[in-house]
C-alpha positions in Angstrom: -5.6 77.9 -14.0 -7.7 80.3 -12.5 -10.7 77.9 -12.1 -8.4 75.3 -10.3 -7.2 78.0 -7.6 -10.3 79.0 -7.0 -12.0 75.1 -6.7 -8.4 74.8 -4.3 -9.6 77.3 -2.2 -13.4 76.6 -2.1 -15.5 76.5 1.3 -15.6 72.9 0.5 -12.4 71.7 1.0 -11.4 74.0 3.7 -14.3 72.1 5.8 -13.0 69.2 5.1 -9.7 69.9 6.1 -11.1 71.3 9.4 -13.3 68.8 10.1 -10.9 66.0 9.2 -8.6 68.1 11.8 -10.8 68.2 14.2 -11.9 64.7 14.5 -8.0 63.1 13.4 -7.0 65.2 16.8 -4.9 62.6 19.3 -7.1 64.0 22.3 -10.5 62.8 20.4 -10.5 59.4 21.9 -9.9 60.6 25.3 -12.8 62.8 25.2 -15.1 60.8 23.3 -14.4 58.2 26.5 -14.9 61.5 28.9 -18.3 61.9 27.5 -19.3 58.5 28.2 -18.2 58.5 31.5 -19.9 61.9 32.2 -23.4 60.2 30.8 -23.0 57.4 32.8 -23.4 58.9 35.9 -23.8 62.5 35.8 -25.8 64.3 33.1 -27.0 63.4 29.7 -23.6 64.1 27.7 -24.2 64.1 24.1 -22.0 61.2 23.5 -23.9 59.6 21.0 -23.3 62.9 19.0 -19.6 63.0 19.4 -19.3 59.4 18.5 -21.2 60.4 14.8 -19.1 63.3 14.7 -15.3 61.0 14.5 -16.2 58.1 13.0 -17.9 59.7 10.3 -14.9 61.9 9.9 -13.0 58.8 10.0 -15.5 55.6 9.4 -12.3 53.0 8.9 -11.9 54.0 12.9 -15.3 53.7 13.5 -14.5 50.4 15.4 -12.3 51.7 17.7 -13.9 54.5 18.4 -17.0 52.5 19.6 -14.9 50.2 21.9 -13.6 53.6 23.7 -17.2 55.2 23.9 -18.8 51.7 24.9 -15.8 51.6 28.1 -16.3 54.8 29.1 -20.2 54.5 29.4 -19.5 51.6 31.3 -16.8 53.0 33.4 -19.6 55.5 34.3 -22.0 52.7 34.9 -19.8 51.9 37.8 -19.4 55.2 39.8 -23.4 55.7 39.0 -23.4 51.7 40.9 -21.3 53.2 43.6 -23.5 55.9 43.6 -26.3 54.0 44.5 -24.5 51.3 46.7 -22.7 53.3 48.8 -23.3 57.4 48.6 -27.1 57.0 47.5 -28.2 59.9 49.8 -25.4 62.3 49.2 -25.3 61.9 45.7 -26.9 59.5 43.9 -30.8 60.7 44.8 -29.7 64.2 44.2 -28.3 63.5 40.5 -31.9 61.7 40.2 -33.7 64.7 41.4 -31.9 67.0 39.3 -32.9 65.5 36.1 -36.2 64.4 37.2 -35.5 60.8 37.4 -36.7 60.1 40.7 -40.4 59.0 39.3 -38.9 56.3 37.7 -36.9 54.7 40.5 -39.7 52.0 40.8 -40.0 51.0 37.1 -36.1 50.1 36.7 -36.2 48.6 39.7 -38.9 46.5 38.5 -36.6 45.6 35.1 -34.3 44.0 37.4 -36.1 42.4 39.7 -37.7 40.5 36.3 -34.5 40.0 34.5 -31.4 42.1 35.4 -29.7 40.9 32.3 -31.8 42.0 30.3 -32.9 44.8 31.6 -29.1 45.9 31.2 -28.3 44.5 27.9 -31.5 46.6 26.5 -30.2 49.6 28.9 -29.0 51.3 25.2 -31.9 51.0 23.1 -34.6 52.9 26.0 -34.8 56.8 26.3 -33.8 56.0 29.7 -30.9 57.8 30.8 -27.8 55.2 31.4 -27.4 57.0 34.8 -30.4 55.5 36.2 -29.8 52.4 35.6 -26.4 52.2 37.3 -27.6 54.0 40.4 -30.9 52.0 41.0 -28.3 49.0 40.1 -26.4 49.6 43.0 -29.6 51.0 45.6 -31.2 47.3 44.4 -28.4 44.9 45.4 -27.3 44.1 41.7 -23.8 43.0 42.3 -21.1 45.2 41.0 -20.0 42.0 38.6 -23.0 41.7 37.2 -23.5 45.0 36.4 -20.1 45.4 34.3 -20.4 42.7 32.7 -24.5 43.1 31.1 -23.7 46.9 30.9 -20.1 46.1 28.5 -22.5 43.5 26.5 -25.4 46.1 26.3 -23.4 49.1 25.7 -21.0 47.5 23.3 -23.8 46.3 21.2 -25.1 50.0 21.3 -22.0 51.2 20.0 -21.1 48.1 17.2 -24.5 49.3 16.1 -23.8 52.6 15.5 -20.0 51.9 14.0 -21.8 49.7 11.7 -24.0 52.4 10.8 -20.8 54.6 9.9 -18.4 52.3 8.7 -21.6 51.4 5.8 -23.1 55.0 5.7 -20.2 57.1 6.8 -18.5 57.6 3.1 -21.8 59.5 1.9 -22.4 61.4 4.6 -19.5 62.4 5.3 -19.2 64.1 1.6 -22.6 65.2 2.2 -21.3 67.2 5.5 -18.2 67.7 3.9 -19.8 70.4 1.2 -21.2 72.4 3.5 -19.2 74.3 6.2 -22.3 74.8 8.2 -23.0 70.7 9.2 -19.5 71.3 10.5 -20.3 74.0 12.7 -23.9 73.3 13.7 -22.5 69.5 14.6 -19.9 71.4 17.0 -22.3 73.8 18.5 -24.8 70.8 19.1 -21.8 68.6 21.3 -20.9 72.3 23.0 -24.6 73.6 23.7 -25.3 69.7 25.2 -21.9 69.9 27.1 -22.6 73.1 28.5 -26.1 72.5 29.8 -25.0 69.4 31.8 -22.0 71.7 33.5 -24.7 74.4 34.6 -27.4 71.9 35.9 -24.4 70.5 37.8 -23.8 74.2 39.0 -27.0 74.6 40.6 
């Protein structure tokens, strides 16, 4: 008896309870879309991490999850566009020049003046920043329709591809993280170190 209190009360078990907690909590959604929409036009928020973090807690949501992390990237996409269209020099050049992006203006201005489509649909798969995309989108006369709609294909493909990943995967590797309180923690600190660095750089 002994043996089964002592397996009940294991580190094991108690991470997954946490993390199962943590990632069944009805506010995860609504900031799983925040970080999208902070990534689309402000600073690189780890929402790619996030994303991993619930539906591999939960891969049967995986789905959903990825439909609510592919809106809120594109609901970003837009302010970034308005960014660009309207408040270019107020804002949109300054959020550029804070991340360094400015150098690269020209080159995804270039994607779209070949093929906006595609240079949208393929937005997710490039270590370019989503950000830049939607504010060069809107400095380069892309219409705002456009831009939704290529962005919702591109992103939602992003994010299908990454549900897939944790609806087939998500079972082991979520027993894998579940057996070691530390994945738990080191996932955490990961999503908090990224959301803390954007929130200073926006300080500055």
């Amino acid at each position: 008896m002994a043996a089964d209190g002592e397996a009940a009360d294991s580190p094991a078990p108690r991470a997954e309870g946490r993390w199962a907690r943590l990632a069944g909590h009805p506010a995860a959604p609504a900031l799983l879309f925040a970080f999208a929409v902070v990534e689309g036009c402000l600073f690189p928020a780890p929402t790619e991490a996030l994303y991993a973090a619930l539906a591999l807690a939960h891969p049967r949501r995986s789905w959903a999850l990825a439909a609510v992390a592919a809106a809120g990237s594109v609901a970003g996409g837009v302010v970034a566009w308005t960014f660009g269209a309207w408040f270019y020099e107020r804002v949109g050049e300054r959020v550029l020049h804070r991340y360094g992006l400015l150098d690269r203006v020209q080159a995804v201005s270039a994607l779209y003046r070949q093929n906006a489509a595609l240079a949208l649909v393929t937005s997710g798969y490039t270590p370019v920043p989503y950000v830049l995309y939607g504010i060069v989108a809107g400095t380069s006369g892309i219409g705002l329709g456009t831009f939704t709609a290529f962005s919702a294909v591109g992103r939602g493909l992003k994010y299908a591809l990454l549900a897939v990943v944790a609806r087939v995967a998500g079972p082991t590797v979520r027993r894998c993280m579940e057996g070691s309180r530390v994945a738990v923690i080191v996932v955490l600190a990961l999503i908090a170190a990224f959301a803390a660095m954007g929130l200073m750089a926006m300080m500055r």
